[in-house]
C-alpha positions in Angstrom: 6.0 109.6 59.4 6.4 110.9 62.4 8.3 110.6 65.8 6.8 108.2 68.4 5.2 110.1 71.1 5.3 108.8 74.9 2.1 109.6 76.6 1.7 109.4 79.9 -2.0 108.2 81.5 -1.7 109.4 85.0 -4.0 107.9 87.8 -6.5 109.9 88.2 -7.2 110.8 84.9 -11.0 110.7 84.1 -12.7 108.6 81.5 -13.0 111.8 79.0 -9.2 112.5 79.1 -8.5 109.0 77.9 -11.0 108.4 75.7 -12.0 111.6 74.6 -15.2 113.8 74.8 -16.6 117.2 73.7 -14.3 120.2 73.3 -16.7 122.2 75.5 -14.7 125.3 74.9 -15.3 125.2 71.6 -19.2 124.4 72.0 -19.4 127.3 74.2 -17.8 129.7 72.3 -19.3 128.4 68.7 -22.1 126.5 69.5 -21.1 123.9 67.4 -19.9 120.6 69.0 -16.9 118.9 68.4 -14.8 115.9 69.3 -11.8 116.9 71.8 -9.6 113.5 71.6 -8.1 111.9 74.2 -4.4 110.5 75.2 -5.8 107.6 73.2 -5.6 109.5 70.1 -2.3 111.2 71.0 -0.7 107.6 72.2 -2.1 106.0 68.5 1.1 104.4 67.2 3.3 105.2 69.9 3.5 104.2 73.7 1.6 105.0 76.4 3.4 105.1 79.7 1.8 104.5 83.0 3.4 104.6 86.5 2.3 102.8 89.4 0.7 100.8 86.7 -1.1 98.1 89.6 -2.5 101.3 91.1 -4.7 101.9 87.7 -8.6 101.9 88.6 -10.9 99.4 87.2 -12.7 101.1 84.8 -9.2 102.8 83.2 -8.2 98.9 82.9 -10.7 98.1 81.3 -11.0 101.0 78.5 -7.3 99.8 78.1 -7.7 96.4 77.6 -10.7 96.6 75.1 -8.8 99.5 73.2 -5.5 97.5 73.3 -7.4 94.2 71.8 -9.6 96.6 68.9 -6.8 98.3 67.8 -10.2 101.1 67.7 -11.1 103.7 70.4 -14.6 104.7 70.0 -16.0 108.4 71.8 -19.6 108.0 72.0 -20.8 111.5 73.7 -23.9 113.7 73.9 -24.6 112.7 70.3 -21.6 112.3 69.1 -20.1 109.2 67.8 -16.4 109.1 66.4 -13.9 106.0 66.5 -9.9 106.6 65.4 -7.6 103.9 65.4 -5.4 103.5 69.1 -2.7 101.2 68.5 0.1 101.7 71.0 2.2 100.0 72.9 1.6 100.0 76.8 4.6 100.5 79.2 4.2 100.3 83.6 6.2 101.0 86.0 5.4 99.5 89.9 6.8 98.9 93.0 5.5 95.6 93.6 5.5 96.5 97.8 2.8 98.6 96.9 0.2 95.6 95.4 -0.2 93.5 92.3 -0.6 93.9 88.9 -4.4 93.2 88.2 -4.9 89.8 87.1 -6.7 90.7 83.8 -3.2 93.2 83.1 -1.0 90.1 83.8 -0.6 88.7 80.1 -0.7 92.1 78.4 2.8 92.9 79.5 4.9 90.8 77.3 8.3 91.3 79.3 8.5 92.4 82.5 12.5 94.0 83.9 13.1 94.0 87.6 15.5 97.6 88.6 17.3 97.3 91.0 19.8 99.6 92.0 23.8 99.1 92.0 25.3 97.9 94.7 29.2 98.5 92.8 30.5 101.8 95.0 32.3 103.4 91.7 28.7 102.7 90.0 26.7 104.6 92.8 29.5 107.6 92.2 29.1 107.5 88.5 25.3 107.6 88.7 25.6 110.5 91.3 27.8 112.3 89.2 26.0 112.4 85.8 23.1 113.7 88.0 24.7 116.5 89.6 25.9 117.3 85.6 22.7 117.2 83.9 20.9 119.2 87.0 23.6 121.8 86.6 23.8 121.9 82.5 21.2 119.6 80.9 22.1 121.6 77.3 25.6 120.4 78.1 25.0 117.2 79.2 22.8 116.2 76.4 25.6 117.1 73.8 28.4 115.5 75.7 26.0 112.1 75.3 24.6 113.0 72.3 27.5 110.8 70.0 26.5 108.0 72.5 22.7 107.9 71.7 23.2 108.3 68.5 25.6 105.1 68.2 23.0 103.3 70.0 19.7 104.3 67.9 21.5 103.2 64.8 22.1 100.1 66.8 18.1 99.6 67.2 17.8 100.8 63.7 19.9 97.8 62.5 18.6 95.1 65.0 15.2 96.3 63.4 16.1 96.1 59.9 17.7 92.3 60.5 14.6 91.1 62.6 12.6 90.3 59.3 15.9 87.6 58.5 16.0 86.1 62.1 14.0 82.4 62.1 13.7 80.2 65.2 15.1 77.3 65.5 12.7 74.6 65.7 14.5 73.2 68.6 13.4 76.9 70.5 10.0 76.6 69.3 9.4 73.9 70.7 11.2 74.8 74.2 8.5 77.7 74.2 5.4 75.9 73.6 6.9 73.0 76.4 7.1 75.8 78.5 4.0 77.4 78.3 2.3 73.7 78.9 3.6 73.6 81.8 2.6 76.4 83.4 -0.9 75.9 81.8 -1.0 79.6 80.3 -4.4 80.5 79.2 -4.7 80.8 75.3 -1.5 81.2 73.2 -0.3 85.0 74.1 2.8 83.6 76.0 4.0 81.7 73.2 3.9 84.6 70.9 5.3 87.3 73.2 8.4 84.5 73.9 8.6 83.7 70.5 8.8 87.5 69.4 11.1 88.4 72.4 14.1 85.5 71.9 13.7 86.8 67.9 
């Protein structure tokens, strides 16, 4: 066991940071070749975090979506050839203003949350607040929260350890494939990811 890592895939990153490549480092330095691995392999059964997520290029979509779908990343380099198992989840963050989510992204993102910020006054104060605290004490400010996060982990902990009980109702079963009828989703992703969500 482990804890789950957050690994963030910025931008710009090139094929060989996500995937992987040769550690050329090391080839200089030994001359022997060896695999340097990739946020693929550091994100493998944890999250990977992307923002600006409808900004990702093409061809970093793409590696995504096939990885995401094999479960399998393979590194295929200068004679090397190495596969590891990339399972993760994917989150995104985007500011719709700024373009679209890529239509082949579109049913990989099981829920989507819209932020928006408060418009209560004492809300706006409170947020401004616990900023000014954490920028001037983060040690402190972590320990003052730290009963709260804790409360709320074994909250998770709980929900997770009930989820195996929880059955649908077959009235809400049926609501969810009616509902993805008619809005004639491709294949039967939506009614999983709706089915797993309102569980």
């Amino acid at each position: 066991t482990r804890r789950v890592r957050v690994v963030e895939l910025p931008l710009g990153a090139t094929e060989d940071k996500v995937v992987g490549g040769i550690d050329l480092e090391h080839a200089i330095r030994t001359g022997i070749r060896q695999v340097d691995p990739g946020l693929l392999a550091k994100a493998n059964r944890g999250i990977i975090y992307v923002d600006e997520v409808n900004l990702l290029g093409d061809h970093l979509v793409d590696l995504l979506l096939d990885t995401a779908e094999s479960g399998v990343n393979l590194i295929e380099r200068e004679g090397i050839s190495f596969a590891h198992p990339a399972r993760f989840i994917l989150v995104g963050t985007m500011n719709p203003e700024e373009g679209e989510l890529r239509p082949q992204f579109l049913d990989r993102f099981g829920l989507c949350v819209k932020v928006v910020g408060s418009q209560e006054p004492l809300n706006r104060l409170e947020i401004l607040k616990r900023r000014e605290q954490y920028e001037e004490d983060p040690e402190t400010f972590t320990w003052e929260w730290q009963e709260e996060q804790e409360r709320m982990r074994h909250e998770v902990v709980r929900a997770q350890e009930l989820l195996s009980q929880v059955k649908m109702p077959p009235r809400l079963a049926n609501f969810i494939a009616q509902l993805s009828m008619d809005h004639r989703s491709a294949g039967h992703r939506a009614d999983i990811i709706m089915d797993r969500a309102a569980q």
